[in-house]
N, C-alpha and C positions, 0 to 999 in steps of 0.2 A: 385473570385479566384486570380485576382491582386494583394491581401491586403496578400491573402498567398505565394504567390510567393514570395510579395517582404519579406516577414517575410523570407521564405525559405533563403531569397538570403543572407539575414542580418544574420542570424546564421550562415552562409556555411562559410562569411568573420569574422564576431567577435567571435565565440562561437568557444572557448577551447574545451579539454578534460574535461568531470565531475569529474576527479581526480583536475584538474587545480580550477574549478568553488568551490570544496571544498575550497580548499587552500584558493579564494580570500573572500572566505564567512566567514572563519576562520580569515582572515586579518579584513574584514570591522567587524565583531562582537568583536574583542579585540578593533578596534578602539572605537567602541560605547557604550563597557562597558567603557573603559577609561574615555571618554567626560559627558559619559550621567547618572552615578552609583556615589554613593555615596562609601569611603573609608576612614577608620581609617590612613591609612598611603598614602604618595605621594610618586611624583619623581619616582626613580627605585624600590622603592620598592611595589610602584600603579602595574608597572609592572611586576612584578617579580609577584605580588598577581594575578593577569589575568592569566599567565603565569600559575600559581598552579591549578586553577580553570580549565583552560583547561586540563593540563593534570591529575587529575582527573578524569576527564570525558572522557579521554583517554583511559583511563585503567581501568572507571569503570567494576566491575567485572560483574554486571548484563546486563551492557549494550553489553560488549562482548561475555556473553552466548547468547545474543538476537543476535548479529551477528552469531554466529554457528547455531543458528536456522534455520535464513533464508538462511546459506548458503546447510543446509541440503534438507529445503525444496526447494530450485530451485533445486537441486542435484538429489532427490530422485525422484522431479515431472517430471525433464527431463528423466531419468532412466526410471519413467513407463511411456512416453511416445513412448520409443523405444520397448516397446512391442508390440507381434504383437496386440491382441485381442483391447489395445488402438488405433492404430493406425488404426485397421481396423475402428473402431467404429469413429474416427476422418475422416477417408479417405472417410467416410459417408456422413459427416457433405459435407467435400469440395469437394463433387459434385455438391452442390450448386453453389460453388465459382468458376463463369465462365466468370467473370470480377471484377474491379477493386470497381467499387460499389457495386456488390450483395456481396462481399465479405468483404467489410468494416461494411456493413448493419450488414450483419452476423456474424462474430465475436466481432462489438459491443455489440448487443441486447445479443448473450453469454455468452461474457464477463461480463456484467453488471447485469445479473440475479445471477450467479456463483456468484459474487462479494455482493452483498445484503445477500447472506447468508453467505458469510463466507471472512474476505477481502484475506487472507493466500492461500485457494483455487483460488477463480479469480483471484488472482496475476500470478501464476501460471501456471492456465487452460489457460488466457488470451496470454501469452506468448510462451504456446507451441500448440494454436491453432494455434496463428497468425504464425509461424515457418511452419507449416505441411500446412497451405494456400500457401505461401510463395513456399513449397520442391512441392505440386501437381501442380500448376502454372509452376512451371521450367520442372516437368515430360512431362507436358500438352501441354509445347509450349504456355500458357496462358501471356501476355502482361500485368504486373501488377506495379502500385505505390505500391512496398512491403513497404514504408516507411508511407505512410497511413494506410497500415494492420497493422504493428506495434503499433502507435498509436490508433488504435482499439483495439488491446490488453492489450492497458495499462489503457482503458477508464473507468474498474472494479477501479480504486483506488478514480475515483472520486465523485463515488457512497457508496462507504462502508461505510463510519461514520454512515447515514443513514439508514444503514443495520441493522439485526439482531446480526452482530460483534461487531456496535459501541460501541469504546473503555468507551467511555463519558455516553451516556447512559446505557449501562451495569453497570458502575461502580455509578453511580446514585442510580440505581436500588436496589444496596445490600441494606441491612438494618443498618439502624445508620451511612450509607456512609456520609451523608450529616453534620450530626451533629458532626461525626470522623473530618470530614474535615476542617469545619467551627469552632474549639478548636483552642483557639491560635490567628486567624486571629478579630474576636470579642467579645467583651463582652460575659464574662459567660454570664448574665442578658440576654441576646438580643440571646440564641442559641435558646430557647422554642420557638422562632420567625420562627425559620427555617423546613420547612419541616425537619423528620428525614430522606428520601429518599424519590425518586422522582420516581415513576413506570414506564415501559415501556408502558403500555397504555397512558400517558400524552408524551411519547416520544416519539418512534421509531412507535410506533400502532396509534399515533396522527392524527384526520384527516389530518393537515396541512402537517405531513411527509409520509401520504399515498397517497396524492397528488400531493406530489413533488416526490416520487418513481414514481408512475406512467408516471406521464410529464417525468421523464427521460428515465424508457424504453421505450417509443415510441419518444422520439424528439430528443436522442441520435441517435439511428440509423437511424432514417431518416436525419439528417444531414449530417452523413458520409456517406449514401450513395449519396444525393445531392451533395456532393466533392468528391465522385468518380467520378460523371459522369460529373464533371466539369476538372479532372484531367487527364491532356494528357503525364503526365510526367511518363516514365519508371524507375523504382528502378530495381539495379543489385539484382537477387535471389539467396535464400541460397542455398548448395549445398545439393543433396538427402541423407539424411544417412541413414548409412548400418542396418541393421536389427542385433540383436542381440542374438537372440534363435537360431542358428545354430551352432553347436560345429564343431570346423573346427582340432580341434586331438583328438586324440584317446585317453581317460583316463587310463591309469596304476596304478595299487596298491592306494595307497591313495587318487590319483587323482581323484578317483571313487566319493569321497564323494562329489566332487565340482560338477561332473557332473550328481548326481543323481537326478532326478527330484521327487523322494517321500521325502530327504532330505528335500530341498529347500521348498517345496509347505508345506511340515510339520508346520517348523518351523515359516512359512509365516501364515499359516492358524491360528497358536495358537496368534501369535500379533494380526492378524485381529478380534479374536474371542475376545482377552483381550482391543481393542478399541472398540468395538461393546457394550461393557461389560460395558465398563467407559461410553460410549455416553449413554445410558440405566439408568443408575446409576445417571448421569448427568441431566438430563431433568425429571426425577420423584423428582429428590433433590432439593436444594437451587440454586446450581450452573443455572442450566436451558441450554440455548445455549452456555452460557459461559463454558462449559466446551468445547468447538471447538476453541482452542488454539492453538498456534505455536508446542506445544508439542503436543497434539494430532494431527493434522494434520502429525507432522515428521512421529509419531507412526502408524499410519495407511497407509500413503506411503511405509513405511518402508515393512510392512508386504503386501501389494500388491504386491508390487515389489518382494519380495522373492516368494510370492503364483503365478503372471501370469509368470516372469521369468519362461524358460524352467529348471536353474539348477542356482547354484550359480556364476560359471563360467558367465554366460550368464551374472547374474546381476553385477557381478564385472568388465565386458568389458563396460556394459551400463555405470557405475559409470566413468570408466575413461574416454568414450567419453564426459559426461555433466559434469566434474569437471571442464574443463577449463572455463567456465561461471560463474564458482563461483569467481574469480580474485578478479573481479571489488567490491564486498562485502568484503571480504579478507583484500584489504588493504584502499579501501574510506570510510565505517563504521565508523572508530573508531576516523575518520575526523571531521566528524559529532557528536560524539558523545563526543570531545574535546567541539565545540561547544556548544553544551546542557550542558555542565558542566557550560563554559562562562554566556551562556543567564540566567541559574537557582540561580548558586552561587553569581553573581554579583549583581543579580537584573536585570537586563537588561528585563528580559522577563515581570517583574513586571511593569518596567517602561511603556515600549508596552502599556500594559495591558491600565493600569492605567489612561495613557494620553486618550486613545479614549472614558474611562467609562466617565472621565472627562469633555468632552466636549458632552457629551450624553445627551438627554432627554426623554421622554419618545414616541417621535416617533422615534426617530432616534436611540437608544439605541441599536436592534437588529441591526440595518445595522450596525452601527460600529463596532459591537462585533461580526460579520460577517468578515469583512475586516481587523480589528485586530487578529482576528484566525487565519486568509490567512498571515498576515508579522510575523504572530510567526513561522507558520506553516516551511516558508522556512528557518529559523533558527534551529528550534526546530522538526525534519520531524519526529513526534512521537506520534500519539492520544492517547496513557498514560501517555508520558509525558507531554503534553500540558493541556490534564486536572486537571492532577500534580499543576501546575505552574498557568495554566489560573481560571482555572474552583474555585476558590476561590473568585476571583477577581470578577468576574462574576454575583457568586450569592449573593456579599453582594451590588454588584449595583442595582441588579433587588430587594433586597429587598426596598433598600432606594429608588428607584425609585416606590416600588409598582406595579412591573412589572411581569410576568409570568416567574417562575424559569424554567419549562418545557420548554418556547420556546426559553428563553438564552440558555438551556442544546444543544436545537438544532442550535440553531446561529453558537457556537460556533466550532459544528461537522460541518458545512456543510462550514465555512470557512477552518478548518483542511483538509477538503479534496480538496477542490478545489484547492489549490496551488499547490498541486501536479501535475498537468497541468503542472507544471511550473518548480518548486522542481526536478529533477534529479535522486534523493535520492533514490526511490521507481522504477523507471526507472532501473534500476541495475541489477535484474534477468531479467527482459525482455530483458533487451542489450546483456547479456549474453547468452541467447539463442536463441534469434534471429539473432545474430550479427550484428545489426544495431546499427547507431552510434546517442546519444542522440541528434544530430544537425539537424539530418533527421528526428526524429520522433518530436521532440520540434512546429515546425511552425502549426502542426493539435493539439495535443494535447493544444496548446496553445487556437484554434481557441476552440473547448470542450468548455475548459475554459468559453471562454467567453458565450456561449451556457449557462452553468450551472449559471455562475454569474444571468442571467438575470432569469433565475427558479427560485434560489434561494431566491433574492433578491425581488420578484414579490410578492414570498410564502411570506416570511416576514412581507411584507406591507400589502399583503390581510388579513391574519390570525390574 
């Protein structure tokens, strides 16, 4: 507990705002396309071409519908967490939560199950359990590090590539993925070399990633509970919020339709029954789990929230109180997403790559492309985009090395997720609804980290 203190202490003095930490990440990534990328033209006009690239990726169009996304989905998941039938079903959970350990234990291990299946969901659940730990602890008079709940909360993001979401493996999986992807980057001659796709049994269903799932639900939560019960330190709690099923005036004339509850539960019931529809549709087809998307998840929030809401009314008071946690997405997104334009269009992300394949051999080959995942990942905080950019690179080392394209697939996920420990980026709905500040939750999620590196890392060498 020293080693996290003093981590504690060194964030409280040097760690900005995550608005700021973008800024300087966007600084040292134009400097490193500069130095490190090759360009047709110099001088101002090198920069001026960085410059383009960022913003680009500023404004890319799909990259900002993927910001509406998440900001709906923290939006809608805070919204049905102010319902009652949620919160009672929550308020369940944290009678559990009767100290500082039983409660990190427990919204880990939750976190990180929710998280395996879906990463959109455990982002979510993870940050509005850790909140309602957090509001029963202040009810309760309970003495809690709410700044370690939080980082329990956020413990689902460094689980999911591994999951049945992973971006990488899922997109493996499609058919002709492989051979679509690998056009272009090698010889016509040398594609018949390549797997056309790579199955989720050699992936996600792998002994070696059933293994490592497992070591994580059980050595995640016993570590945080271990740093609970090493942790003497009190965090200020959130304050209780108000319940929002009680109509507090009286509907007149029109007003009627906001607060009818056969309205509301209607219209709620028919989305629910049309996502029910599509997941159904989904897992008998091609698509499989991958159809539990950013849009599908919005889509079935959406329709719960109208169907437990008492009325509309109700759900549009819930909207305003969890809008304001949406900010921090709003306007650091498209920070990051400058970035990604940076590290893709430059090469930059290529270079990454390239350098660790390079100095690889066939033992060390995974660890590298482990730990290269991890220094993309904080540039690039995006498991589509990173397999985008990386996941080429990848597989034509492990061809020429003669090496197992399946366990690069997984290298590569399981460095994507770990730096998120670290990464800020995915930290955003949670800060938002928790209102905890990333410096407070940074020194445990970091410690995760290192937990995971040596899972990871072990799987690697043993498999």
């Amino acid at each position: 507990m020293k080693i996290i203190s003093l981590i504690e202490k060194a964030f409280k003095s040097l760690m900005p705002s995550p608005f700021s930490i973008a800024l300087v990440l966007t600084a040292i990534t134009f400097t490193l396309a500069w130095a490190f990328t090759d360009s047709k033209v110099s001088g101002l006009d090198r920069g001026g071409e960085i410059l383009g690239f960022w913003s680009d990726g500023l404004w890319a169009q799909g990259l900002l519908a993927f910001a509406v996304q998440m900001m709906l989905m923290l939006v809608l998941g805070h919204a049905l967490a102010l319902t009652k039938p949620v919160d009672q079903f929550i308020g369940y959970v944290t009678q559990f939560c009767t100290n500082t350990a039983n409660s990190a234990a427990l919204v880990t291990l939750l976190t990180v199950l929710v998280s395996l299946f879906n990463w959109g969901l455990g982002l979510i659940f993870g940050a509005i359990l850790a909140r309602k730990v957090g509001e029963h602890a202040a009810k309760k008079g309970i003495k809690l590090n709410y700044a370690l709940i939080g980082a329990a909360g956020y413990s689902g993001l460094m689980v999911w590539h591994g999951g049945i979401s992973g971006t990488a493996p899922l997109k493996a999986a499609e058919n002709d993925s492989i051979t679509e992807m690998m056009k272009g980057v090698v010889d016509p001659s040398q594609l018949g070399e390549y797997p056309s796709s790579i199955s989720m049994d050699q992936t996600i269903f792998s002994p070696m990633n059933l293994t490592v799932m497992l070591m994580l639900v059980v050595l995640l939560p016993a570590f945080m509970y271990w740093l609970g019960k090493r942790s003497k330190k009190e965090s200020p709690l959130p304050s209780i919020q108000v319940k929002t099923d009680v109509i507090e005036e009286k509907a007149e004339g029109a007003e009627r339709l906001d607060a009818s509850r056969i309205f509301s539960l209607a219209f709620g019931l028919i989305i629910f029954i049309y996502a029910a529809y599509l997941f159904y549709k989904g897992i008998t087809g091609r698509q499989g789990l991958g159809v539990i998307n950013p849009n599908f998840i919005n889509m079935l929030l959406l329709g719960l929230c109208l169907s437990i809401h008492s009325n509309v009314r109700a759900f549009l008071k819930a909207i305003d109180a969890a809008i304001v946690g949406a900010s921090g997405i709003l306007i650091q997104f498209p920070l990051y997403f400058g970035i990604i334009g940076i590290m893709t269009s430059s090469g930059l992300a290529n270079e990454f790559s390239s350098f660790f394949v390079a100095i690889s051999n066939e033992t060390t080959y995974p660890i590298l492309t482990f730990f290269s995942s991890g220094i993309v990942n904080i540039f690039v905080p995006s498991g589509g985009g990173q397999w985008t950019v990386q996941g080429p690179i990848i597989l034509q080392a492990a061809h020429d090395l003669g090496l197992s394209y399946s366990k690069s697939v997984m290298a590569l996920s399981y460095g994507d997720q770990i730096t998120n420990m670290l990464q800020p980026f995915w930290a955003l709905p949670l800060l938002g609804i928790t209102g905890l500040k990333a410096k407070s939750i940074l020194p445990y999620t970091i410690a995760l980290m290192g937990i995971g590196i040596v899972i990871f890392v072990t799987a690697l060498i043993l498999f």
